[in-house]
C-alpha positions in Angstrom: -2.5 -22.2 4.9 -5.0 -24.7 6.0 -6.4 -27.1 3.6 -10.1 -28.6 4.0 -10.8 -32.3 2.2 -14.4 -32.1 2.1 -16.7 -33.3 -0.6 -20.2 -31.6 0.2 -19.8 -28.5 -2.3 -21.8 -26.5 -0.2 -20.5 -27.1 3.2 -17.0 -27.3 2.0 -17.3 -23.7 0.2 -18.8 -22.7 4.2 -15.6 -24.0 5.8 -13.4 -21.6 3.5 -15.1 -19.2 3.9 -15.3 -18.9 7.4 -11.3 -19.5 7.4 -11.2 -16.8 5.1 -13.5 -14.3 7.2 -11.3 -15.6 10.0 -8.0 -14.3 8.6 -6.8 -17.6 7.3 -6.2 -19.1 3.8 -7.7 -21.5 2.7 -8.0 -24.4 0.5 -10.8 -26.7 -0.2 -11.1 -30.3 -2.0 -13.4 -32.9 -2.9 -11.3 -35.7 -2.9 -8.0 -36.9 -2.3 -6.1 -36.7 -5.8 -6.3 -33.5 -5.7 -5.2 -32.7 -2.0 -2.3 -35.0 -2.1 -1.4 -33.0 -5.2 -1.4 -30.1 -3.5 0.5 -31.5 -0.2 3.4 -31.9 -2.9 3.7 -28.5 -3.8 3.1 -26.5 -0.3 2.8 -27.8 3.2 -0.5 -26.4 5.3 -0.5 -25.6 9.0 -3.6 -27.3 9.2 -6.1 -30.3 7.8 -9.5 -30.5 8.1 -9.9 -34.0 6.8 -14.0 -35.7 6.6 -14.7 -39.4 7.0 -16.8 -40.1 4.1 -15.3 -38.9 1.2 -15.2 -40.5 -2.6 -12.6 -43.1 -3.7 -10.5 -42.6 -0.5 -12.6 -42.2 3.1 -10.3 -39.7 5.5 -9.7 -42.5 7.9 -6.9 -44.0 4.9 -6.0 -40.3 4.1 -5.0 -39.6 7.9 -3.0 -42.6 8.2 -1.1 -42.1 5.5 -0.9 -38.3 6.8 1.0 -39.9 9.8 2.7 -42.8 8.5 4.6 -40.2 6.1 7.8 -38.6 7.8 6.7 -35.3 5.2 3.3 -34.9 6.7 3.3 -36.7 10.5 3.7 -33.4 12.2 0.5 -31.4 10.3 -2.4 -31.2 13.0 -5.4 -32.8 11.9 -9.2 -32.1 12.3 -11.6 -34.7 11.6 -14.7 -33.2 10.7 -18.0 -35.7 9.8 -21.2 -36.1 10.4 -20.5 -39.8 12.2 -20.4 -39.0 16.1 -20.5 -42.5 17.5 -17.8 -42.4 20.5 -16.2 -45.5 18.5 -15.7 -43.2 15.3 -14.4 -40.5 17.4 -11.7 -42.6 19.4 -10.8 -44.1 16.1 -10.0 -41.0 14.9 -8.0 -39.7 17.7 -6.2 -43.0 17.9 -4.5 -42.6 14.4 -3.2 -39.4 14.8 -6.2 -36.6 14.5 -5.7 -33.7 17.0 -9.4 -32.7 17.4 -12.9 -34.4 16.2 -15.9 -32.2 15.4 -19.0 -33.7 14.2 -21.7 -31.7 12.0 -23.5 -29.5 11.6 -21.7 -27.1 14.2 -21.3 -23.4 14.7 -18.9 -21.1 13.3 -17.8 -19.7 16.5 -17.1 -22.6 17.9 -14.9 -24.1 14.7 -13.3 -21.3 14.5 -12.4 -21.6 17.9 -11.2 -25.1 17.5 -9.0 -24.5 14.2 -7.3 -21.5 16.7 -6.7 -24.0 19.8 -5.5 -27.0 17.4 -3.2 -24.0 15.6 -2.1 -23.1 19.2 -1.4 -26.1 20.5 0.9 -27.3 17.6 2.8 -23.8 17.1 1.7 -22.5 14.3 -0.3 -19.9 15.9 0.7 -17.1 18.3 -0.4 -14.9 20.4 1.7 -11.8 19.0 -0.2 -12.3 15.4 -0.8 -9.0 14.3 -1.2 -6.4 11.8 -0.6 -2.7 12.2 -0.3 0.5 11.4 0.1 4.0 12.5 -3.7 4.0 12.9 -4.6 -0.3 13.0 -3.7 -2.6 14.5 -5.4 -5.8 13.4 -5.0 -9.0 16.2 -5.0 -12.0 13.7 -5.2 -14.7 16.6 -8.1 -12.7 18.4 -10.1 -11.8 15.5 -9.7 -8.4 16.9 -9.3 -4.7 15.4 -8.0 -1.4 17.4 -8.5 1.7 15.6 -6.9 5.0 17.1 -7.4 2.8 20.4 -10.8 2.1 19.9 -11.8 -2.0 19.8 -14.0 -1.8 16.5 -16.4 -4.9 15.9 -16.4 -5.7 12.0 -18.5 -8.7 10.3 -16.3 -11.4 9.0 -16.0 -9.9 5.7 -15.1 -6.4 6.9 -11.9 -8.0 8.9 -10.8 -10.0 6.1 -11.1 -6.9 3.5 -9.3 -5.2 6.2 -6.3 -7.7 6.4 -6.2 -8.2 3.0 -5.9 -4.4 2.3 -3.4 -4.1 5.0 -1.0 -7.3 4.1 -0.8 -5.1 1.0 -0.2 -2.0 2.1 0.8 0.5 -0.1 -0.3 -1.4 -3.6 -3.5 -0.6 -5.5 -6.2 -3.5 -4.7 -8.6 -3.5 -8.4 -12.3 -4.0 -7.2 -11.7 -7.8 -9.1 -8.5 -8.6 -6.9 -10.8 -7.7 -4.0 -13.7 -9.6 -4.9 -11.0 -12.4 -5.8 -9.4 -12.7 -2.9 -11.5 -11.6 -0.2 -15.2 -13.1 -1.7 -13.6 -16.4 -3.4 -13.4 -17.6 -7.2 -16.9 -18.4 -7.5 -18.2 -15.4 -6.0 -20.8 -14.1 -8.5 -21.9 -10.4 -6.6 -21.0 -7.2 -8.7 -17.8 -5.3 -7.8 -20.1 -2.8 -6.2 -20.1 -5.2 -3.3 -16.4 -4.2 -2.5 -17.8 -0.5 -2.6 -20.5 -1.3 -0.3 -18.1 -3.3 2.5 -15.4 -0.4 1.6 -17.8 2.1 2.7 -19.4 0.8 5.9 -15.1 -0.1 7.0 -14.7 3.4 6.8 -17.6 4.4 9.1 -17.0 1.3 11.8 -13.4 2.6 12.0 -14.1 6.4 12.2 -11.7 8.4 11.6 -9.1 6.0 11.5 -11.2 5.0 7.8 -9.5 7.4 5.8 -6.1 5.5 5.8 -8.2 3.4 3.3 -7.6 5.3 0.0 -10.1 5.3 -3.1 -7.7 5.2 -6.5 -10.1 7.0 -8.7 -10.9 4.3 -11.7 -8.8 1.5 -10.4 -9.9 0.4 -6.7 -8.7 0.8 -3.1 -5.3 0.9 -0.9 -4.3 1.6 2.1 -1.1 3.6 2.5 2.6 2.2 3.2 3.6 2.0 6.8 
């Protein structure tokens, strides 16, 4: 689980999802209440903490990430749009693990959240999914169908992953759009039909281990 404290709706909702599409949860917040109120019920692997956040900027929120004997250990990504080499060593000094000033890339945060997971042992490099058919490399974003490397949009490999961490139970189009789209996704559940469709052709053959339940949704079959 990583959690993301980030107050700009709209780039905080782009951070999820690109965890998400990434094969990560994720959780985003605004604030601090409601983070630390989360850090009480479930522990993340990660925190990508801004500066300049409401009530409580991230610089207090990271020192009292690592003054606390619960939360010292939790890597820590400072993400802001300050990128005055003061700000950064600041950072760094009190504890965060990696400093990436906005706007960036996808790619290249993505890449970041992976070498900060990495480095702190939360991530390996044996991270996988599979089945007689898929195998589904978490840490390299990378899918093998009947040997074949298949490239899938982010989307497709997390509606992939998701079908395949629960393998063998009936996914409802809702549950899909749910979990793979997010809360406040507003598409139609044709959407899942669309993505479930063009999976099946990028993995060839190998696309028929994803089963339609006629009236209900999608699974794919037990191991």
């Amino acid at each position: 689980m990583i959690y993301c404290v980030e107050d700009d709706k709209s780039i905080r909702e782009l951070i999820i999802y690109a965890l998400k599409s990434g094969g990560y949860e994720a959780l985003g917040f605004s604030e601090s209440k409601p983070f630390y109120v989360a850090l009480e019920e479930t522990l993340p692997s990660l925190i990508l903490l801004d500066i300049m956040l409401p009530s409580e900027d991230g610089m207090e929120i990271l020192k009292k990430l690592k003054t606390s004997v619960k939360t010292k250990d939790i890597p820590v990504i400072m993400l802001t749009a300050k990128s005055s080499e003061y700000d950064k060593v600041l950072g760094l000094d009190t504890g965060a693990d990696d400093y990436i000033t906005k706007p960036f890339g996808i790619m290249e945060f993505l890449s970041r959240v992976k070498a900060v997971l990495r480095r702190s042992g939360s991530l390996t490099d044996t991270e996988e999914l599979s089945n007689e058919r898929i195998t589904i490399y978490l840490d390299r974003h990378l899918v093998v169908a009947d040997g074949e490397e298949v490239t899938l949009t982010f989307k497709e490999f997390a509606l992939l992953k998701y079908l395949m961490e629960n393998a063998g139970i009936v996914m409802t189009r809702d549950k899909l759009l749910e979990e793979v789209w997010g809360y406040d996704y507003e598409g139609e559940t044709r959407t899942v039909d669309v993505h479930i469709r063009t999976l099946r052709q990028k993995l060839g053959d190998a696309g028929s281990v994803i089963e339609t339940v006629r009236g209900v949704g999608y699974k794919i079959g037990g191991n």
